[in-house]
N, CA, C and O atoms as a printed pandas DataFrame, in Angstrom:
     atom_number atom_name residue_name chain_id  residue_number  x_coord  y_coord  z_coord
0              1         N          UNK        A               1  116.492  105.185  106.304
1              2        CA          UNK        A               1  116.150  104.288  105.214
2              3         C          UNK        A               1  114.727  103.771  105.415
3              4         O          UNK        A               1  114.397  103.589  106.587
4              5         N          UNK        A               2  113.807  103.498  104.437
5              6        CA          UNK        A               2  112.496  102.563  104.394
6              7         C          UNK        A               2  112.651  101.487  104.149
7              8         O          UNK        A               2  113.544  100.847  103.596
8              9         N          UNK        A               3  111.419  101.193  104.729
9             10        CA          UNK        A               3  111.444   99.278  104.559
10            11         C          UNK        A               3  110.823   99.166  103.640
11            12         O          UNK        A               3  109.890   99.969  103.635
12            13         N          UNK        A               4  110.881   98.224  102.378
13            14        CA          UNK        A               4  110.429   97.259  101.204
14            15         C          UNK        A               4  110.240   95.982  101.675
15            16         O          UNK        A               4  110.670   95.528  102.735
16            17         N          UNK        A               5  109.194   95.092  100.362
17            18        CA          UNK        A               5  109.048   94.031  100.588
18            19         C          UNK        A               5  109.150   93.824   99.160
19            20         O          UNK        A               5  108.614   94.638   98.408
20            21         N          UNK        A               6  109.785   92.813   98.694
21            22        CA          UNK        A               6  109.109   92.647   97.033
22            23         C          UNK        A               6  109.351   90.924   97.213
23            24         O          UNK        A               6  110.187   90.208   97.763
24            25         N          UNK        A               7  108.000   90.712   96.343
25            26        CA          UNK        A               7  107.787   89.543   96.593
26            27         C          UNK        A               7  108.047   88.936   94.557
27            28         O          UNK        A               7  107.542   89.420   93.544
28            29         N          UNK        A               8  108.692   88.153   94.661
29            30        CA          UNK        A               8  108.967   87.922   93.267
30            31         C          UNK        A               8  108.559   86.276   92.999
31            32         O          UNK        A               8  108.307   85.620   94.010
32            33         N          UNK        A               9  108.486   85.590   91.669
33            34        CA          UNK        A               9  108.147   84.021   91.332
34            35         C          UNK        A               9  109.683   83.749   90.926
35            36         O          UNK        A               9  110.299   84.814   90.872
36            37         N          UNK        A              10  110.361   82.788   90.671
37            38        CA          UNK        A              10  111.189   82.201   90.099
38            39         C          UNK        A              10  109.975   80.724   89.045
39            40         O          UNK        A              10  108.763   80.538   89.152
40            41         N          UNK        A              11  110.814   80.123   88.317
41            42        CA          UNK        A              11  110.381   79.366   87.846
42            43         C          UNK        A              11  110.596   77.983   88.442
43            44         O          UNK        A              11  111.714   77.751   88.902
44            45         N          UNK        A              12  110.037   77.414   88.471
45            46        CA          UNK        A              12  109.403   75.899   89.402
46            47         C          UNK        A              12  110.239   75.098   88.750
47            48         O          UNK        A              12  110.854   74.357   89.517
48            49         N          UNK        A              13  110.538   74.942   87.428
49            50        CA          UNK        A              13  111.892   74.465   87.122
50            51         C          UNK        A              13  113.167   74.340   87.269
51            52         O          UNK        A              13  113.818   73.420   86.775
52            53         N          UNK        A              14  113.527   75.052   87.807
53            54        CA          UNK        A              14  115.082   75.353   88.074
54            55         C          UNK        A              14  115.645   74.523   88.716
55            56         O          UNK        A              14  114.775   74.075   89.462
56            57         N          UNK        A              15  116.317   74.155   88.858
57            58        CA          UNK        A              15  117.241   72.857   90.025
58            59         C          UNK        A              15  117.251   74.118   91.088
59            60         O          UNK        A              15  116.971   75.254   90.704
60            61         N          UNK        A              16  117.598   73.826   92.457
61            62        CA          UNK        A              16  117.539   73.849   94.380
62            63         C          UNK        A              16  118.431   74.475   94.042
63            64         O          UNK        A              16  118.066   75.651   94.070
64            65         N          UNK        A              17  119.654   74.384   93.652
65            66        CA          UNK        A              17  121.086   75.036   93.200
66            67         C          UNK        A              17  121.062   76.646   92.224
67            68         O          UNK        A              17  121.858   77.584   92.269
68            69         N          UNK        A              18  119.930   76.476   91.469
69            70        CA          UNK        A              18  119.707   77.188   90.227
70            71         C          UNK        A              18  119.098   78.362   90.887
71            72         O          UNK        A              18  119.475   79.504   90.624
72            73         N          UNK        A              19  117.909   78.030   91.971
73            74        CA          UNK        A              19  117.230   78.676   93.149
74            75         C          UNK        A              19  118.075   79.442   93.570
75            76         O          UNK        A              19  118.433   80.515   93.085
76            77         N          UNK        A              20  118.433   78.917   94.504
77            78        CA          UNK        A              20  119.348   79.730   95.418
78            79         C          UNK        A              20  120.439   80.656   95.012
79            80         O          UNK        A              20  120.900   81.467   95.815
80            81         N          UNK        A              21  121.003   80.526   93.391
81            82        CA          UNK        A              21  121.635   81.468   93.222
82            83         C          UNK        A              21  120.860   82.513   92.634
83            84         O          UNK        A              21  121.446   83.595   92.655
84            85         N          UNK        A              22  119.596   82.530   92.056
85            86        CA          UNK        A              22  118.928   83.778   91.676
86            87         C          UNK        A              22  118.453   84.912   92.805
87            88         O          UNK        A              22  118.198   86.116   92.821
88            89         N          UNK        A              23  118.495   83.641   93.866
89            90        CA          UNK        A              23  118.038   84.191   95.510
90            91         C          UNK        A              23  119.234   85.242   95.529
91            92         O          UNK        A              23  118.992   86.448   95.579
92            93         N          UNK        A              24  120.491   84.760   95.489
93            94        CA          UNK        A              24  121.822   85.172   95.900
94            95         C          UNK        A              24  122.185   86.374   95.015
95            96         O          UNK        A              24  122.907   87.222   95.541
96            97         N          UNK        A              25  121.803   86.562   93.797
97            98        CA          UNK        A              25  121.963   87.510   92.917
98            99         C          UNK        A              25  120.732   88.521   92.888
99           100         O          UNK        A              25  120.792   89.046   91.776
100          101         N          UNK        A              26  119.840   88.950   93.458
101          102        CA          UNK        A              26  118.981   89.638   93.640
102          103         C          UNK        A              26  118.999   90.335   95.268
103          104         O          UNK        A              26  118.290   91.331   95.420
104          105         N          UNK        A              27  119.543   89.987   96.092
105          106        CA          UNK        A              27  120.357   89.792   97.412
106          107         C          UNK        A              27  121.465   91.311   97.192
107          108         O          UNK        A              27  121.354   92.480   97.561
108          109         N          UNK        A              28  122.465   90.584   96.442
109          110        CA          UNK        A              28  123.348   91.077   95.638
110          111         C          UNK        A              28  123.411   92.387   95.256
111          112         O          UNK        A              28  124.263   93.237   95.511
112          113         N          UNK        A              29  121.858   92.480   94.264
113          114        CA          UNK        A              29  121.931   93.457   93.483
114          115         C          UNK        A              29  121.276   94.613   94.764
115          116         O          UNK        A              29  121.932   95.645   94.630
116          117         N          UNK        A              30  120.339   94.775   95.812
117          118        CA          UNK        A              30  120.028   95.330   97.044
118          119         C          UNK        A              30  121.384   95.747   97.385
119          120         O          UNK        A              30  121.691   96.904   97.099
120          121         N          UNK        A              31  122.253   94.989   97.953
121          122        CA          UNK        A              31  123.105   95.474   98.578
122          123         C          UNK        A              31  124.087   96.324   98.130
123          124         O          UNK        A              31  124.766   97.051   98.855
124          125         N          UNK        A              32  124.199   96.187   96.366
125          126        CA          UNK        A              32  125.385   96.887   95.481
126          127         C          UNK        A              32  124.465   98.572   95.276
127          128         O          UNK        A              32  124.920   99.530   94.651
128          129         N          UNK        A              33  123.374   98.537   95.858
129          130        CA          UNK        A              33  121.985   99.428   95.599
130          131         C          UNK        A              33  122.514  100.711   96.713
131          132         O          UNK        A              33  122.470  101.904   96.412
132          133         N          UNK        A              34  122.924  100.272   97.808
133          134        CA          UNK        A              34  123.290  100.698   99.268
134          135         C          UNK        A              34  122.520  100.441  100.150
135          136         O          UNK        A              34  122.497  101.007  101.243
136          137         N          UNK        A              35  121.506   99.206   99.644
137          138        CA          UNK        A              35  120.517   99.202  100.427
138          139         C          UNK        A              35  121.023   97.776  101.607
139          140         O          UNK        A              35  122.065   97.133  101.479
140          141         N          UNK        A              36  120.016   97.564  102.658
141          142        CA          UNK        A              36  120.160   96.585  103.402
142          143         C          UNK        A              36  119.535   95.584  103.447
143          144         O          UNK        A              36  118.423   96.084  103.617
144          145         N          UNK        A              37  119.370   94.558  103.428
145          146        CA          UNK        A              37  118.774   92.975  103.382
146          147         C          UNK        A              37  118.059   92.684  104.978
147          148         O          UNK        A              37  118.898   92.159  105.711
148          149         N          UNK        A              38  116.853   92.882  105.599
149          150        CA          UNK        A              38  116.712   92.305  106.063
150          151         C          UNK        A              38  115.961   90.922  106.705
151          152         O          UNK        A              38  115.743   90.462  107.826
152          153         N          UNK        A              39  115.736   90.600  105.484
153          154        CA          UNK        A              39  115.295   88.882  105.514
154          155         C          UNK        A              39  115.092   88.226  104.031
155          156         O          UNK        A              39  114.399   88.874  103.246
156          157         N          UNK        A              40  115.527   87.255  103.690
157          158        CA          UNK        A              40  114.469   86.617  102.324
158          159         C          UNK        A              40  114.289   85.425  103.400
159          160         O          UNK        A              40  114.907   84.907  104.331
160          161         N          UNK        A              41  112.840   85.285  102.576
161          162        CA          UNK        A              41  111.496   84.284  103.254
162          163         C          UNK        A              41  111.553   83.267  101.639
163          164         O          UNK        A              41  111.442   83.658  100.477
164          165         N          UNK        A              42  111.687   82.398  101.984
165          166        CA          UNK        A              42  111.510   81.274  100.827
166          167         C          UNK        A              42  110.165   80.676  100.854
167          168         O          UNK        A              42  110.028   79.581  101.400
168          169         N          UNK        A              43  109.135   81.289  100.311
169          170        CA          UNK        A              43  107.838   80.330  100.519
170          171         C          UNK        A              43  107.431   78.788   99.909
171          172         O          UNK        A              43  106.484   78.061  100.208
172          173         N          UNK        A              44  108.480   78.601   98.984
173          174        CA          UNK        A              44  108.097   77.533   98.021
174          175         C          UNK        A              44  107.635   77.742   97.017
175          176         O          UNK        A              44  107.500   78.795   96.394
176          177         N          UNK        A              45  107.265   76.376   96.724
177          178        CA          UNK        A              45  106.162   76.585   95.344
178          179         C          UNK        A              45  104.804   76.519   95.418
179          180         O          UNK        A              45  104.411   75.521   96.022
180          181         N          UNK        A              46  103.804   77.372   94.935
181          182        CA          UNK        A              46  102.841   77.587   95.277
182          183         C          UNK        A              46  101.667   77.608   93.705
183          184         O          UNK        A              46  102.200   77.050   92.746
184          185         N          UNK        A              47  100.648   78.006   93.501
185          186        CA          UNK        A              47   99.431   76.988   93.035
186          187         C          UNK        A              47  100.125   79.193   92.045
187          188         O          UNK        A              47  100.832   79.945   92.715
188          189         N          UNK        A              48   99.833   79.440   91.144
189          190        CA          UNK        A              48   99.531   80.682   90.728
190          191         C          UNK        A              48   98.292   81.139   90.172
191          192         O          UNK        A              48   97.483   80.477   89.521
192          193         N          UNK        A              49   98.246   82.147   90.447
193          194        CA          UNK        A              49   96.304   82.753   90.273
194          195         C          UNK        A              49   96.409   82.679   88.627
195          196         O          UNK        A              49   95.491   82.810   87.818
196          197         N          UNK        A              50   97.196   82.538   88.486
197          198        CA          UNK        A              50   96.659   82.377   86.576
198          199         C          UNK        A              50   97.759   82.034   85.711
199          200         O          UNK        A              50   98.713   82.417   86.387
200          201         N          UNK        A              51   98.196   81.596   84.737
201          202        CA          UNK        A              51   99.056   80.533   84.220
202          203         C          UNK        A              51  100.444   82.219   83.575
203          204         O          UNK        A              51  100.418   83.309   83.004
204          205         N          UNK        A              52  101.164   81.479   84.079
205          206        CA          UNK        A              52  102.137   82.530   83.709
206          207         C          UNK        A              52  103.166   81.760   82.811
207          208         O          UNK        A              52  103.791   80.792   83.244
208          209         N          UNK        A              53  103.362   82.434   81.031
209          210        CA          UNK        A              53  103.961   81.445   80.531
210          211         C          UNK        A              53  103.318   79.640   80.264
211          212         O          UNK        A              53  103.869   78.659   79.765
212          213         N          UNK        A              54  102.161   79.807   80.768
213          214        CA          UNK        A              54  101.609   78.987   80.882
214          215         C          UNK        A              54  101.973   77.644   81.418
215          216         O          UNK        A              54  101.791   76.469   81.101
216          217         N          UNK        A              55  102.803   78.589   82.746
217          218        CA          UNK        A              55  102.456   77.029   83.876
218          219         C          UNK        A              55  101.985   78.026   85.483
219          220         O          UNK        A              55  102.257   79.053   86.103
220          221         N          UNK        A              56  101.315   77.094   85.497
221          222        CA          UNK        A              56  100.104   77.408   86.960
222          223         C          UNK        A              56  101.283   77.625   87.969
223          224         O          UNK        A              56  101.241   78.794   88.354
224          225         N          UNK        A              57  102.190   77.022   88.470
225          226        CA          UNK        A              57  103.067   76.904   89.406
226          227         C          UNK        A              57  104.276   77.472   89.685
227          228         O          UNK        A              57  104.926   77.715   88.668
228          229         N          UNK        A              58  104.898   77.824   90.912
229          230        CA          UNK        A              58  105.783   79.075   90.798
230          231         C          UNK        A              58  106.844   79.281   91.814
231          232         O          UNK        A              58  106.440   80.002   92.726
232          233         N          UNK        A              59  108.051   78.890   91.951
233          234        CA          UNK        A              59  108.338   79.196   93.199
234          235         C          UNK        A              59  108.617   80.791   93.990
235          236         O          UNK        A              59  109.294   81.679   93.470
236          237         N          UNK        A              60  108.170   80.864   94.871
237          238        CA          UNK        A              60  108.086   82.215   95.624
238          239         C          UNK        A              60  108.748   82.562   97.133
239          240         O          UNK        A              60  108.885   81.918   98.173
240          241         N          UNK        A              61  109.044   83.761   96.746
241          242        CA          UNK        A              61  109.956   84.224   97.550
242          243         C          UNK        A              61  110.015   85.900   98.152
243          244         O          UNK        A              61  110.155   86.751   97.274
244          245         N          UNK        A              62  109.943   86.251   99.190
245          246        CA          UNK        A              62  109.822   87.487   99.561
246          247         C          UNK        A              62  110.974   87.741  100.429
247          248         O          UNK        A              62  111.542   87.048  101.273
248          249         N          UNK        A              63  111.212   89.255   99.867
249          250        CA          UNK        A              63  112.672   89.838  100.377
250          251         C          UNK        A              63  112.217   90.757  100.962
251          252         O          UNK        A              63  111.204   91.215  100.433
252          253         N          UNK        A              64  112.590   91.306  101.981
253          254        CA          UNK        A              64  112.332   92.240  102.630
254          255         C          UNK        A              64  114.033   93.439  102.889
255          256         O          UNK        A              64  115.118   92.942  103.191
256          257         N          UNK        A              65  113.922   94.261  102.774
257          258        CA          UNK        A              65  114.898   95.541  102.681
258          259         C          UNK        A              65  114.968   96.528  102.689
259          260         O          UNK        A              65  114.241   97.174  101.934
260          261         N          UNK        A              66  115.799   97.115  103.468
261          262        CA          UNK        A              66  115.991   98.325  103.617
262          263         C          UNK        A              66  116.671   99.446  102.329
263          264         O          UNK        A              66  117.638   99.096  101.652
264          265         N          UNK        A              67  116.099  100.583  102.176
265          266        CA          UNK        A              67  116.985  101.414  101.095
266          267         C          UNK        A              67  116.390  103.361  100.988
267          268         O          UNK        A              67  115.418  104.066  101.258
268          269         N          UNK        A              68  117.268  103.415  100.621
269          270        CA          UNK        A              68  117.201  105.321  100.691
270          271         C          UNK        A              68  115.991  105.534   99.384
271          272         O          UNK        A              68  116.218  104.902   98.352
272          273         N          UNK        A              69  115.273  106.033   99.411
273          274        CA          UNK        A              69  114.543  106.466   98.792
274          275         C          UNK        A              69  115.001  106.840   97.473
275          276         O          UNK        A              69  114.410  106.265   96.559
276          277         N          UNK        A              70  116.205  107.928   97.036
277          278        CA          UNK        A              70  116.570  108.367   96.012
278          279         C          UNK        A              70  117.401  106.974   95.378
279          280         O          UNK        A              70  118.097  107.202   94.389
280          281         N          UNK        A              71  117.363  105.514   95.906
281          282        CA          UNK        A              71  117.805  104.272   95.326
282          283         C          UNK        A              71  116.100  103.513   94.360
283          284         O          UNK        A              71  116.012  102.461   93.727
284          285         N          UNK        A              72  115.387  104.210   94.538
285          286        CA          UNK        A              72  114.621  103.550   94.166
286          287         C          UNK        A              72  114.068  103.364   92.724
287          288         O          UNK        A              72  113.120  102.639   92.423
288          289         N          UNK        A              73  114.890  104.217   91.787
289          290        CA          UNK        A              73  114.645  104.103   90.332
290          291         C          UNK        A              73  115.786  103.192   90.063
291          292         O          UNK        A              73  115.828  102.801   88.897
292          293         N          UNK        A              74  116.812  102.716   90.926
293          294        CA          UNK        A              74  117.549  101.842   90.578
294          295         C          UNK        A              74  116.999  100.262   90.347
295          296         O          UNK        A              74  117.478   99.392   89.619
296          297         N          UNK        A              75  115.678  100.203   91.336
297          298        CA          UNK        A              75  115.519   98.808   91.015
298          299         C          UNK        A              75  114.908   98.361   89.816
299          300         O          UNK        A              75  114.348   97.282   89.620
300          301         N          UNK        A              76  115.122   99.567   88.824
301          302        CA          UNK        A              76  114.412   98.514   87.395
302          303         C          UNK        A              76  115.368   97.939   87.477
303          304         O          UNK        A              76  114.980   96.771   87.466
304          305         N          UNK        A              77  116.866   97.928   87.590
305          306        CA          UNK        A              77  117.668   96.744   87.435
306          307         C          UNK        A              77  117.025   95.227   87.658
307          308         O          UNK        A              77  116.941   94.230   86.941
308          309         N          UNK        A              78  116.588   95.577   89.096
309          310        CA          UNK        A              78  116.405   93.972   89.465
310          311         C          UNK        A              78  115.330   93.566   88.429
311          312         O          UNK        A              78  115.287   92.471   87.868
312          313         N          UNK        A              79  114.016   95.130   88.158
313          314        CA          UNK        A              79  113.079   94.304   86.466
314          315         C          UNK        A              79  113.408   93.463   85.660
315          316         O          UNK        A              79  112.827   92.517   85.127
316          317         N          UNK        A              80  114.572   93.956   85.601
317          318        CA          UNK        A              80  115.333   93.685   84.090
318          319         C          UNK        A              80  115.691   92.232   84.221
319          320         O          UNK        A              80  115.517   91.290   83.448
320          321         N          UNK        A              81  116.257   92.313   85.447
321          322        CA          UNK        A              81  116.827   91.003   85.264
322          323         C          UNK        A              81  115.912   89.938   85.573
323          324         O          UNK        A              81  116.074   88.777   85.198
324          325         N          UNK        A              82  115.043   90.313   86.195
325          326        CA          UNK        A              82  114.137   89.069   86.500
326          327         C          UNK        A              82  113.609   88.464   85.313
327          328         O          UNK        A              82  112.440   88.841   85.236
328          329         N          UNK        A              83  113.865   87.770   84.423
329          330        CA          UNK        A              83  113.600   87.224   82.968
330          331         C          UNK        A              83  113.895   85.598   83.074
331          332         O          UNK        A              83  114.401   84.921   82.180
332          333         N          UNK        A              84  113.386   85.046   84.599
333          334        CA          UNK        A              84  113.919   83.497   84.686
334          335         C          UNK        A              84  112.572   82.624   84.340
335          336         O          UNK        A              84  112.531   81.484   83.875
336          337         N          UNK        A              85  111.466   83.499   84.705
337          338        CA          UNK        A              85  110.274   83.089   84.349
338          339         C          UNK        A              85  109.838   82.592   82.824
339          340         O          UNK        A              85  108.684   82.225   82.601
């Protein structure tokens, strides 16, 4: 298997609770992938290089994981779903 990193924003809005389950469902979707999890890094919220939706601010988060190569047209899923922004 290769190692990935994907580093994604959530929105700075969300309630701590709201967080952690998008954390938990993207987690999720890796592992239902066949792939392996080996770390999410919670960086916080951080300043963004240019207004997305038009707010500057963002919370961020990097996953790091393992997965087979021929899994890798699977992750438009996680594209798709990332729509919290």
């Amino acid at each position: 298997m290769a190692k990935y990193e994907m580093l994604y924003l959530l929105n700075n809005d969300l309630s701590d609770e709201a967080k952690e389950a998008e954390i938990a469902k993207y987690e999720d979707i890796v592992k239902t992938m066949g792939g392996a999890l080996v770390s999410t890094d919670k960086w916080g919220t951080k300043k963004t290089a240019y207004p997305i939706n038009y707010k500057t601010e963002a919370y961020y988060v990097l996953m790091t994981f393992e997965a087979e190569v021929m899994s890798l047209p699977n992750l438009n899923v996680l594209q798709v779903s990332m729509q919290t922004f």
